[in-house]
PQR file with spaces between the fields and no chain letter, atoms N, CA, C, O and H, PARSE charges and radii, in Angstrom:
ATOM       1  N    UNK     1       7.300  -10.442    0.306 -0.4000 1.5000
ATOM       2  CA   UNK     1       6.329   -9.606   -0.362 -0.0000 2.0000
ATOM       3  C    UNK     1       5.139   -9.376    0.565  0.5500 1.7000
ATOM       4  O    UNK     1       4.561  -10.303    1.133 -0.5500 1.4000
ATOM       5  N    UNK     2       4.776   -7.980    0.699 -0.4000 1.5000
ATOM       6  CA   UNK     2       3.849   -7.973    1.870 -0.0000 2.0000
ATOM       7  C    UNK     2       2.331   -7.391    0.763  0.5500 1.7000
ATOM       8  O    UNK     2       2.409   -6.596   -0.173 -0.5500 1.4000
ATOM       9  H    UNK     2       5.246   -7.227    0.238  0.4000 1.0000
ATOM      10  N    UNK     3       1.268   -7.982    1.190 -0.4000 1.5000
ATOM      11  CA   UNK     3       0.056   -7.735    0.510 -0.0000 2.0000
ATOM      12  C    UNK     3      -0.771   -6.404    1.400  0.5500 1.7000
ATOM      13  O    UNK     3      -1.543   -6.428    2.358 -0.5500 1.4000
ATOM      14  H    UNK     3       1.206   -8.627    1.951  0.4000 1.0000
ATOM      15  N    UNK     4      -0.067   -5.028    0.392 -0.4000 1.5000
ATOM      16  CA   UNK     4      -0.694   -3.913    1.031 -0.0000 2.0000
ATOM      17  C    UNK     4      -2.085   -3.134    0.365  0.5500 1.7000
ATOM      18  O    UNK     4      -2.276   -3.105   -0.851 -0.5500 1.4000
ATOM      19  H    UNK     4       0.560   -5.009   -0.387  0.4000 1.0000
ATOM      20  N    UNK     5      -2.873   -2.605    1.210 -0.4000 1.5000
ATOM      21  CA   UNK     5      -4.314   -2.008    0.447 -0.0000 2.0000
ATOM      22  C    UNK     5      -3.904   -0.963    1.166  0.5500 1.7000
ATOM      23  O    UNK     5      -3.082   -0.841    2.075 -0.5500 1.4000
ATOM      24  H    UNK     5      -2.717   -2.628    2.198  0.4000 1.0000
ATOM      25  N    UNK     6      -4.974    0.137    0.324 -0.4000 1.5000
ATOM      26  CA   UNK     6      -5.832    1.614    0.986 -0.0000 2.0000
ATOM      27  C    UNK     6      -6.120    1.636    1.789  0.5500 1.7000
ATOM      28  O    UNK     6      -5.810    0.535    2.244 -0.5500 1.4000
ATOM      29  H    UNK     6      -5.642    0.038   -0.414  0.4000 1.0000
ATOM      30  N    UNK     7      -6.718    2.302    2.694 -0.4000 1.5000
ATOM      31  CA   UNK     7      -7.549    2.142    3.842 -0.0000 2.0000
ATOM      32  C    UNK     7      -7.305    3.866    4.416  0.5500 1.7000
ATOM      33  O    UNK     7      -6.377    4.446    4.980 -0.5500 1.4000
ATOM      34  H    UNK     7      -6.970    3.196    2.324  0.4000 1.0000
ATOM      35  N    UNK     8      -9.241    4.437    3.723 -0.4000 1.5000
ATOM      36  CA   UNK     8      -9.245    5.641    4.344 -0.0000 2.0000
ATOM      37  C    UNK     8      -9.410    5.530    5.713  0.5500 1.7000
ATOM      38  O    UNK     8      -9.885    4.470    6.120 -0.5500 1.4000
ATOM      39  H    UNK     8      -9.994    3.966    3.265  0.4000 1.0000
ATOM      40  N    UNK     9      -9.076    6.528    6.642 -0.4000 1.5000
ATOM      41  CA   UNK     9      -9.200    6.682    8.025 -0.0000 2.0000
ATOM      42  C    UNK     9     -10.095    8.387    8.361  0.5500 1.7000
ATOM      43  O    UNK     9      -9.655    9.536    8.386 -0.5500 1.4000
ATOM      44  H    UNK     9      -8.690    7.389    6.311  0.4000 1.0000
ATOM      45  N    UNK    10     -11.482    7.818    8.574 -0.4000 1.5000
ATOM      46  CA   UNK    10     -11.853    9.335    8.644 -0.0000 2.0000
ATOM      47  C    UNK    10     -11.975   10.251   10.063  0.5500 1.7000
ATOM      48  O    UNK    10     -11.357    9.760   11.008 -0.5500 1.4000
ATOM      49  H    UNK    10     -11.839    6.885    8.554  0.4000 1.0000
ATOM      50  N    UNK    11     -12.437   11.068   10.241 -0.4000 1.5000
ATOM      51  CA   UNK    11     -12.126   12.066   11.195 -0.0000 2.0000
ATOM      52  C    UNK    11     -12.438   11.042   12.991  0.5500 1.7000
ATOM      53  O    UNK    11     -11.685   10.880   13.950 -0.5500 1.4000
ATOM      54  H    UNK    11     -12.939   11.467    9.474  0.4000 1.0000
ATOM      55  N    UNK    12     -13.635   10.648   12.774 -0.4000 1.5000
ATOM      56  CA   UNK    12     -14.203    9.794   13.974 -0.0000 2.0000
ATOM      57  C    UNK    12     -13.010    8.559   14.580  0.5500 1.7000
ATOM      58  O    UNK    12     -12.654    8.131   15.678 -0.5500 1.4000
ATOM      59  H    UNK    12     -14.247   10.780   11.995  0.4000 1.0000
ATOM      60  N    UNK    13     -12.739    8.366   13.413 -0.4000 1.5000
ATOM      61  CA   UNK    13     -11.824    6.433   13.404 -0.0000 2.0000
ATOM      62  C    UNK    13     -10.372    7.111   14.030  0.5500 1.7000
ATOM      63  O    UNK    13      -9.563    6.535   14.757 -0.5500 1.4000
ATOM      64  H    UNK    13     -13.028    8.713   12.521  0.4000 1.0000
ATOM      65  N    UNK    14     -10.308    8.435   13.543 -0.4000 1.5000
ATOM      66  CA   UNK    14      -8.847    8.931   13.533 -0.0000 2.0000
ATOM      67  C    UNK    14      -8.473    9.166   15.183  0.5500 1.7000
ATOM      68  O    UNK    14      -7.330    9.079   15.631 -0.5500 1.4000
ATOM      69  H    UNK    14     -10.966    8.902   12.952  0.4000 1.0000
ATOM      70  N    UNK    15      -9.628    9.468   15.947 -0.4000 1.5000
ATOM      71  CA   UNK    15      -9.487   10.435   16.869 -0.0000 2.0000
ATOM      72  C    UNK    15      -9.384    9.207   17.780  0.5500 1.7000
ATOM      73  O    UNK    15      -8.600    9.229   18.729 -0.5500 1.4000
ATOM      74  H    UNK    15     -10.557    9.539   15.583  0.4000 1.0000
ATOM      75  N    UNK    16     -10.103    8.198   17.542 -0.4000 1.5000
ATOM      76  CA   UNK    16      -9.919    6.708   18.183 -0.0000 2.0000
ATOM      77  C    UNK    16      -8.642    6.092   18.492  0.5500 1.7000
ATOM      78  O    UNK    16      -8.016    5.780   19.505 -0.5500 1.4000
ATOM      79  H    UNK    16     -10.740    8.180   16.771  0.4000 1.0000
ATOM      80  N    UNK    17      -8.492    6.036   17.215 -0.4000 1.5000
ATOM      81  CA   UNK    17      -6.685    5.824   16.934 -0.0000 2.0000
ATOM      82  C    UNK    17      -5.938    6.321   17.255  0.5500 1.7000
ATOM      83  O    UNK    17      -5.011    5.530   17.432 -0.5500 1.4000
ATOM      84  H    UNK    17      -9.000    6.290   16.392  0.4000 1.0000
ATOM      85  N    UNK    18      -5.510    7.851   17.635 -0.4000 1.5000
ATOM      86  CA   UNK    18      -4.775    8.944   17.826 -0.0000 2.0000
ATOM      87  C    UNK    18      -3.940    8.917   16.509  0.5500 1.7000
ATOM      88  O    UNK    18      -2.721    9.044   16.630 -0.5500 1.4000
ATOM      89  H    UNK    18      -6.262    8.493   17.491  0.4000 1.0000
ATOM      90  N    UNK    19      -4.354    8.797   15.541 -0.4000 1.5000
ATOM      91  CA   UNK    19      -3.543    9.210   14.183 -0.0000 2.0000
ATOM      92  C    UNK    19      -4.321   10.696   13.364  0.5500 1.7000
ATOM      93  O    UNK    19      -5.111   11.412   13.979 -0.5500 1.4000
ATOM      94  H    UNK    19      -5.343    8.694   15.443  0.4000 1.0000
ATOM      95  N    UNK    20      -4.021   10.889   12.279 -0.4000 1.5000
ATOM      96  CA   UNK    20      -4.130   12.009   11.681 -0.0000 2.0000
ATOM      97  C    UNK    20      -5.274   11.363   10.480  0.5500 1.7000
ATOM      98  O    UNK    20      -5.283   10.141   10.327 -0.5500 1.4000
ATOM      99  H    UNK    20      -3.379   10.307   11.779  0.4000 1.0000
ATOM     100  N    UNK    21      -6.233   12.239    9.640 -0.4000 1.5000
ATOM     101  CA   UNK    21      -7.383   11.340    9.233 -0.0000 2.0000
ATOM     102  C    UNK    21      -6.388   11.557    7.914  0.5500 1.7000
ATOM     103  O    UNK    21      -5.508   12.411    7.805 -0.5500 1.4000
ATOM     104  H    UNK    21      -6.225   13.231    9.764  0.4000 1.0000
ATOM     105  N    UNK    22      -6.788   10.509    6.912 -0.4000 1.5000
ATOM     106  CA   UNK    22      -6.709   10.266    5.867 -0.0000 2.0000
ATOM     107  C    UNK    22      -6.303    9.050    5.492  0.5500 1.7000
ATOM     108  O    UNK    22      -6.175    8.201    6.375 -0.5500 1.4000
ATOM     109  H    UNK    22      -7.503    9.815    7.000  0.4000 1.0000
ATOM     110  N    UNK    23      -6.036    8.732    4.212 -0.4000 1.5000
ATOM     111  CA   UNK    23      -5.218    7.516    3.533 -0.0000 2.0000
ATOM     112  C    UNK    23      -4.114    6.852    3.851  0.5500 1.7000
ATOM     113  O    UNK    23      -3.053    7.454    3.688 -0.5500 1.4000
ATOM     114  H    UNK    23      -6.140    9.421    3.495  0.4000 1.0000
ATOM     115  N    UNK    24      -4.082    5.619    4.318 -0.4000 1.5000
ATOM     116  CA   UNK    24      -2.632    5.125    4.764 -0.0000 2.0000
ATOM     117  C    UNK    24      -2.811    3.470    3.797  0.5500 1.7000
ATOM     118  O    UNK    24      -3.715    2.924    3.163 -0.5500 1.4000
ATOM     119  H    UNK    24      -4.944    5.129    4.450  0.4000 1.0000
ATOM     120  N    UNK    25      -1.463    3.171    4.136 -0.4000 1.5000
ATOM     121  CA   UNK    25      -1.603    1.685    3.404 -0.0000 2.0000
ATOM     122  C    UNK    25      -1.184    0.845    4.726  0.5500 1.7000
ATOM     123  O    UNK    25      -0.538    1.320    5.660 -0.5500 1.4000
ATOM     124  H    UNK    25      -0.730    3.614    4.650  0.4000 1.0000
ATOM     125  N    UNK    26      -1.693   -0.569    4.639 -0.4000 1.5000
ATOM     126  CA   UNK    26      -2.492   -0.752    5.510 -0.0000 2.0000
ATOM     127  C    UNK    26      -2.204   -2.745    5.533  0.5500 1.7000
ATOM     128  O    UNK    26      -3.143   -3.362    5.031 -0.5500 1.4000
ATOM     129  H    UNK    26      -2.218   -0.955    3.881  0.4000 1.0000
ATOM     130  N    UNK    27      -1.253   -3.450    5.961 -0.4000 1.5000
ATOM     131  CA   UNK    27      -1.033   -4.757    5.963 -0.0000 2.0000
ATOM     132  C    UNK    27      -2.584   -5.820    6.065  0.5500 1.7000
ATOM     133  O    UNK    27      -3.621   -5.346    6.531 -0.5500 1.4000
ATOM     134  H    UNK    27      -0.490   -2.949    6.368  0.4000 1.0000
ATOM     135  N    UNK    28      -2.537   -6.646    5.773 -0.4000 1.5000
ATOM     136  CA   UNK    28      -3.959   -7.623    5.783 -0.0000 2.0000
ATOM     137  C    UNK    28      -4.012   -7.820    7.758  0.5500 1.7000
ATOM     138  O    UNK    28      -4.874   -8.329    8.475 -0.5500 1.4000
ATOM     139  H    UNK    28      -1.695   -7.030    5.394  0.4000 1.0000
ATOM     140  N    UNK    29      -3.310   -7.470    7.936 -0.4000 1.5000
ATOM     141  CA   UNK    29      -3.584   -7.609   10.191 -0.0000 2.0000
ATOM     142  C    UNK    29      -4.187   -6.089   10.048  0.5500 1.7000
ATOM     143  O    UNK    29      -4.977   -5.797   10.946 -0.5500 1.4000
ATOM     144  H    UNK    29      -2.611   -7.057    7.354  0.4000 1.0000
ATOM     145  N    UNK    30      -3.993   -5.280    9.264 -0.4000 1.5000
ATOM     146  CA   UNK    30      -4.660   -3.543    9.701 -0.0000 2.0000
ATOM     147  C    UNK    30      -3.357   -2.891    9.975  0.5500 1.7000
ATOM     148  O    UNK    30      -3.564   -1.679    9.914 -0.5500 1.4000
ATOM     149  H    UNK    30      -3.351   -5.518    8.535  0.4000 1.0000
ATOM     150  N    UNK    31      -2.279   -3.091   10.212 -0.4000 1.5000
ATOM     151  CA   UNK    31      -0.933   -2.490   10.548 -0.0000 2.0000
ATOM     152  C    UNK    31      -0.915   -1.670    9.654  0.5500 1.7000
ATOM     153  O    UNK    31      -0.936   -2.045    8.481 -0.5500 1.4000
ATOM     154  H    UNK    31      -2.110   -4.076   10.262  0.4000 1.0000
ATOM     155  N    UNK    32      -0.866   -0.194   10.033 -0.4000 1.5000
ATOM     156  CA   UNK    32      -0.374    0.541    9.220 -0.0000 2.0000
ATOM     157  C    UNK    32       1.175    0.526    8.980  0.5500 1.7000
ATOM     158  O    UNK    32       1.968    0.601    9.919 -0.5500 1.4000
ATOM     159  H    UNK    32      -0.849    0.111   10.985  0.4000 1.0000
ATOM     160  N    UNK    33       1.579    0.421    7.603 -0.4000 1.5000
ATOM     161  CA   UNK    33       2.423    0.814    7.087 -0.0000 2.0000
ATOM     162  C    UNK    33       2.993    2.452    6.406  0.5500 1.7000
ATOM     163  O    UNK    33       4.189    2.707    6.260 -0.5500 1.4000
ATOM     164  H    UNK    33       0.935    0.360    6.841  0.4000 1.0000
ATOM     165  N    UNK    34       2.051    3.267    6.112 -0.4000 1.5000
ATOM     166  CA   UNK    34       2.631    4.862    5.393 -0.0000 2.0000
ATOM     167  C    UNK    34       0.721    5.407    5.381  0.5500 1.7000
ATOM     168  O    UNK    34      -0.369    4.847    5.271 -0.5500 1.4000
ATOM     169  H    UNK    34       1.080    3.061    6.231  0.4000 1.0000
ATOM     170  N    UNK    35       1.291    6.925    5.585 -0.4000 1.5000
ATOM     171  CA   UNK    35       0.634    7.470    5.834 -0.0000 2.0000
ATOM     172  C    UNK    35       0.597    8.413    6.746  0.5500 1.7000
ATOM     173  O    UNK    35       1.423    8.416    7.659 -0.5500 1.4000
ATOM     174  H    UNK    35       2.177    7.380    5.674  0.4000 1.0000
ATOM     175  N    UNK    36      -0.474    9.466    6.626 -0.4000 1.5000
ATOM     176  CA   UNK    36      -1.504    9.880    5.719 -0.0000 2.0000
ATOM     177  C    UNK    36      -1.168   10.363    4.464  0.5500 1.7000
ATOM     178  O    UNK    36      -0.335   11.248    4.272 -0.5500 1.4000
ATOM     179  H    UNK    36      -1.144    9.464    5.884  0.4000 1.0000
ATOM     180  N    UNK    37      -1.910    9.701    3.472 -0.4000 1.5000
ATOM     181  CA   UNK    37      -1.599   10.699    2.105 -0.0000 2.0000
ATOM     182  C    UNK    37      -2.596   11.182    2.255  0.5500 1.7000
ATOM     183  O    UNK    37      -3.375   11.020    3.195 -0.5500 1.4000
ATOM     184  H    UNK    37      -2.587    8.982    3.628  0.4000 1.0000
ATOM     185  N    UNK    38      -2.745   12.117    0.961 -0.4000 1.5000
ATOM     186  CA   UNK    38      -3.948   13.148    0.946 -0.0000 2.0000
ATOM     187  C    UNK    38      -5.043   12.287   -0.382  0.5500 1.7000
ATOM     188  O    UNK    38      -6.124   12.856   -0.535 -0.5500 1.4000
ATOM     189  H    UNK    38      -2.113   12.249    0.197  0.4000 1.0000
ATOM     190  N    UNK    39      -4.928   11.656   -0.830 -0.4000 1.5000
ATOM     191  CA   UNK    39      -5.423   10.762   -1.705 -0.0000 2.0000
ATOM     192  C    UNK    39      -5.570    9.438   -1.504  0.5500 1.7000
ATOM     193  O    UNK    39      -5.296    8.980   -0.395 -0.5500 1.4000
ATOM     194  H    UNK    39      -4.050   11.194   -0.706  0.4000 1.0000
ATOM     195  N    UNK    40      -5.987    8.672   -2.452 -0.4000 1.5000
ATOM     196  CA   UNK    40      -6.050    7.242   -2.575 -0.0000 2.0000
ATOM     197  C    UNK    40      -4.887    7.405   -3.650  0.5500 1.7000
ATOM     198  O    UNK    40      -3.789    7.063   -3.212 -0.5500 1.4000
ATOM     199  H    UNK    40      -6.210    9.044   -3.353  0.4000 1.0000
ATOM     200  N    UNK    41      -4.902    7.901   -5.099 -0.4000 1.5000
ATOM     201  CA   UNK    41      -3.985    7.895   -5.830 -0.0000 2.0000
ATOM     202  C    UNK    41      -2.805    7.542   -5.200  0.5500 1.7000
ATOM     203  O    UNK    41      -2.367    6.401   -5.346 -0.5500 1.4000
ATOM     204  H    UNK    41      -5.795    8.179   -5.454  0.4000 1.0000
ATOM     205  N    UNK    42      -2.095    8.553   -4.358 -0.4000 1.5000
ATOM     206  CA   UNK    42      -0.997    8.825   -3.622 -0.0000 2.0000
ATOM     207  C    UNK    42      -0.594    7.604   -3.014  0.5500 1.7000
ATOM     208  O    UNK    42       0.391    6.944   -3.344 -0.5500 1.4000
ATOM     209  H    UNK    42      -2.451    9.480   -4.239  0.4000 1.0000
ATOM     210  N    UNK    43      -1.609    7.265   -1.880 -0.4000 1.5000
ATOM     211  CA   UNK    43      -1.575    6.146   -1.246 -0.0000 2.0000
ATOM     212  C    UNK    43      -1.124    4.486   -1.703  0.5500 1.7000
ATOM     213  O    UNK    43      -0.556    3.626   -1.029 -0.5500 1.4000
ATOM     214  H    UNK    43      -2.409    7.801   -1.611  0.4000 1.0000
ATOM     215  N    UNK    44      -1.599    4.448   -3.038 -0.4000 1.5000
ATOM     216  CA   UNK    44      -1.178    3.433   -3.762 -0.0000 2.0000
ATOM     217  C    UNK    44       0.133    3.590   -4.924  0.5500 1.7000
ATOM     218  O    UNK    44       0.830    2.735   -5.472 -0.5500 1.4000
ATOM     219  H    UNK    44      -2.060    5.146   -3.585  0.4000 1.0000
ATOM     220  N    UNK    45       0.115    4.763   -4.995 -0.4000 1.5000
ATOM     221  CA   UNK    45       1.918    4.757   -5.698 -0.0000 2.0000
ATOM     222  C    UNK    45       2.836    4.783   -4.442  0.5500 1.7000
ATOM     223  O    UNK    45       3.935    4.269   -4.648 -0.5500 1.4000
ATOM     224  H    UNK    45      -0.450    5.457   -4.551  0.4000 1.0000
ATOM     225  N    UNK    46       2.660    5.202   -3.354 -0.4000 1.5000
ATOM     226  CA   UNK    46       3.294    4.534   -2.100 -0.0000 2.0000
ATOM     227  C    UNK    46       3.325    2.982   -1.973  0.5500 1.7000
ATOM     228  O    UNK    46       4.370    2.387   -1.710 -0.5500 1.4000
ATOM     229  H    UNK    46       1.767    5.620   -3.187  0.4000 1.0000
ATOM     230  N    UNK    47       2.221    2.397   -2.156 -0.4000 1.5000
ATOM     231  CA   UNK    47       1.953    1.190   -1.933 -0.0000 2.0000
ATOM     232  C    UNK    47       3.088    0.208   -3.141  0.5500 1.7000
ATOM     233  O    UNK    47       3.605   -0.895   -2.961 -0.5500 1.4000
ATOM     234  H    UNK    47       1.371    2.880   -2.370  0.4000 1.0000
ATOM     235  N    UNK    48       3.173    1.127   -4.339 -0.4000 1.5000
ATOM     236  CA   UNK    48       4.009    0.686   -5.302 -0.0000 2.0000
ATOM     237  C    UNK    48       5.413    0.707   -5.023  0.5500 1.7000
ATOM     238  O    UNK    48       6.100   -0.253   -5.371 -0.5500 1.4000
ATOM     239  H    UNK    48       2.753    2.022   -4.486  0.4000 1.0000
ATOM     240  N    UNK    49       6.079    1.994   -4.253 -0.4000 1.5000
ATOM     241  CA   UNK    49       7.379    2.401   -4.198 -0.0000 2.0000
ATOM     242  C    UNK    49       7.547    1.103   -2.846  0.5500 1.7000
ATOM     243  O    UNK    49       8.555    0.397   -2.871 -0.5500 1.4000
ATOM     244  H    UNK    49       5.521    2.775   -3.969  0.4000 1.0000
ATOM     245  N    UNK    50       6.515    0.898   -1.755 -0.4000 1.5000
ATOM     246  CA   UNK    50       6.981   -0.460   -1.213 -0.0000 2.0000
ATOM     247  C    UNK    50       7.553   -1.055   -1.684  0.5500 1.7000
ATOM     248  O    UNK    50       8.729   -1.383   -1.845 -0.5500 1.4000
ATOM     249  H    UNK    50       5.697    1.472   -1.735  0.4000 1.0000
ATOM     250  N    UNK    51       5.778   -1.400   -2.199 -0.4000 1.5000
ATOM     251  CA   UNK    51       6.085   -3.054   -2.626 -0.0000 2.0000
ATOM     252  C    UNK    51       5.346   -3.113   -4.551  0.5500 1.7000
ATOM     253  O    UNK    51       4.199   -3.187   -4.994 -0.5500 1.4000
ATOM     254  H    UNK    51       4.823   -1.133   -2.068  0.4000 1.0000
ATOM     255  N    UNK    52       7.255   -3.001   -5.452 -0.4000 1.5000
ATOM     256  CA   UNK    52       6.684   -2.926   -6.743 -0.0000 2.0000
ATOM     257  C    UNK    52       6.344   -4.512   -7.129  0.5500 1.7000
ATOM     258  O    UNK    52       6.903   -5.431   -6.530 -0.5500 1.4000
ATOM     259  H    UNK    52       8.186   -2.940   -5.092  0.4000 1.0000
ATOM     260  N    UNK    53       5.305   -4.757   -8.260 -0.4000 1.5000
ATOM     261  CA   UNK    53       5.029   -5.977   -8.475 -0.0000 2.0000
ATOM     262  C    UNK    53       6.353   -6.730   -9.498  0.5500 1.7000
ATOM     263  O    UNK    53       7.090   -6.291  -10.381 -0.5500 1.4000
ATOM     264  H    UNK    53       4.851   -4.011   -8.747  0.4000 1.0000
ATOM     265  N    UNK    54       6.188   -7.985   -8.876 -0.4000 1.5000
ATOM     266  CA   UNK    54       7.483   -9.208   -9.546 -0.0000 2.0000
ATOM     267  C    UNK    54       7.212   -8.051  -11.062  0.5500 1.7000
ATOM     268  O    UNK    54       6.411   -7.193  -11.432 -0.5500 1.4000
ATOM     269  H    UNK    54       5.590   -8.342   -8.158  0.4000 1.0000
ATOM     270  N    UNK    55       8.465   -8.735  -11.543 -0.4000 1.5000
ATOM     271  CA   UNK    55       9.159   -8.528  -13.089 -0.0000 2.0000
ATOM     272  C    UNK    55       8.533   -9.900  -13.941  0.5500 1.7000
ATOM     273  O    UNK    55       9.328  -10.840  -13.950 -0.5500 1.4000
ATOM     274  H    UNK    55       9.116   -9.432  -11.242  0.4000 1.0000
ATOM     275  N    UNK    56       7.723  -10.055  -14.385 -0.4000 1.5000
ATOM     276  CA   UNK    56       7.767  -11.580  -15.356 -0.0000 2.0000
ATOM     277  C    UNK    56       9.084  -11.689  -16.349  0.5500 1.7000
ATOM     278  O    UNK    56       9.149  -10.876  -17.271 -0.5500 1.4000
ATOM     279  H    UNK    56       7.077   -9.291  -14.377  0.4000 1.0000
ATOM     280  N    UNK    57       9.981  -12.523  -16.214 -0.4000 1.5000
ATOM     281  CA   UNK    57      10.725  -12.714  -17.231 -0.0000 2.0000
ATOM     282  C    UNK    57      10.403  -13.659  -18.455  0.5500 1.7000
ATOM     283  O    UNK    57       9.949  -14.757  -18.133 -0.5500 1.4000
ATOM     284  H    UNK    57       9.928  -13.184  -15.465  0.4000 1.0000
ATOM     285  N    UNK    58      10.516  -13.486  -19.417 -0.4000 1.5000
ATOM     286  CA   UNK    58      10.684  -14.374  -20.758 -0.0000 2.0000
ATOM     287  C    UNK    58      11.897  -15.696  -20.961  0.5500 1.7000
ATOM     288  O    UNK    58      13.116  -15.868  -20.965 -0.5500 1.4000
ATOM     289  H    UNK    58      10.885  -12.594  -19.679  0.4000 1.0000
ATOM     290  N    UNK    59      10.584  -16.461  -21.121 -0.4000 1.5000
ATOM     291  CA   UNK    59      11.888  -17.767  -20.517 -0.0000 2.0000
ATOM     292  C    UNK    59      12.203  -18.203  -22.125  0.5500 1.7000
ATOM     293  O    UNK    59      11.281  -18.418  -22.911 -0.5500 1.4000
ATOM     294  H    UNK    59       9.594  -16.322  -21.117  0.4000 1.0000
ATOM     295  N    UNK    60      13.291  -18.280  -22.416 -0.4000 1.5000
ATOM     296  CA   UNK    60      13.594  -18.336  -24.173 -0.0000 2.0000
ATOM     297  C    UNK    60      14.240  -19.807  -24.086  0.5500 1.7000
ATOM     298  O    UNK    60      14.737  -20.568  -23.255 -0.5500 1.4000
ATOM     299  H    UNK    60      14.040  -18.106  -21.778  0.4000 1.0000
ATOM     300  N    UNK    61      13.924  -19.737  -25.474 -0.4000 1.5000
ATOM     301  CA   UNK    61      13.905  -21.689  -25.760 -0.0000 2.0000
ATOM     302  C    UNK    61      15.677  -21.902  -26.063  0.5500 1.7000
ATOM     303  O    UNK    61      16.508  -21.229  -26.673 -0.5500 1.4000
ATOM     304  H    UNK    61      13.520  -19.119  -26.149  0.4000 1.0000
ATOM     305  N    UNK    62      15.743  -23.493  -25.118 -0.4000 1.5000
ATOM     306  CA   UNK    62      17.315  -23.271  -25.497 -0.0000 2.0000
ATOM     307  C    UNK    62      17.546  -23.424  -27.097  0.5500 1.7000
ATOM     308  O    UNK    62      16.864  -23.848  -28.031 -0.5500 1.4000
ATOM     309  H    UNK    62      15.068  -24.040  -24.623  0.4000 1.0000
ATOM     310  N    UNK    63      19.317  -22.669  -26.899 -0.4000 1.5000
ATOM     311  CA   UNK    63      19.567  -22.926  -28.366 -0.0000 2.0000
ATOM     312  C    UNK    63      20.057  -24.121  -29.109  0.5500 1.7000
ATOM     313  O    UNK    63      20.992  -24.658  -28.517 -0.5500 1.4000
ATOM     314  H    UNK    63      19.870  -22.325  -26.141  0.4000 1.0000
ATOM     315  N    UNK    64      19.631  -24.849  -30.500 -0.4000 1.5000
ATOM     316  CA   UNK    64      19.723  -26.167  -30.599 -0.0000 2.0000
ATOM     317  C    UNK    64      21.575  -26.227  -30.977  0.5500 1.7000
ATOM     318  O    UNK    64      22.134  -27.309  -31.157 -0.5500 1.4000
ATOM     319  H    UNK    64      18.870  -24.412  -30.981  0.4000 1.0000
């Protein structure tokens, strides 16, 4: 399970980088993973289609 955030990239940071400006998701080292979206929205339903969160299951009582 990888712990991904937002992370806008604006025009200045971009040109540094040689990437394209906008929204990417973004590993806790800064590694980009996807991107540019054109949103934050976007960026984090990407971040979902990664990495969706665990399922909690219902742990049911045995039967007597």
């Amino acid at each position: 399970m990888q712990n991904l955030s937002p992370r806008h990239v604006k025009t200045e940071e971009s040109l540094r980088l040689g990437v394209v400006s906008g929204w990417y998701s973004t590993k806790v080292s800064g590694t980009f993973v996807s991107g540019p979206h054109d949103s934050e929205a976007d960026c984090l339903r990407r971040i979902l289609e990664i990495n969706p969160p665990p399922v909690k299951v219902k742990k049911t009582a045995p039967a007597a």
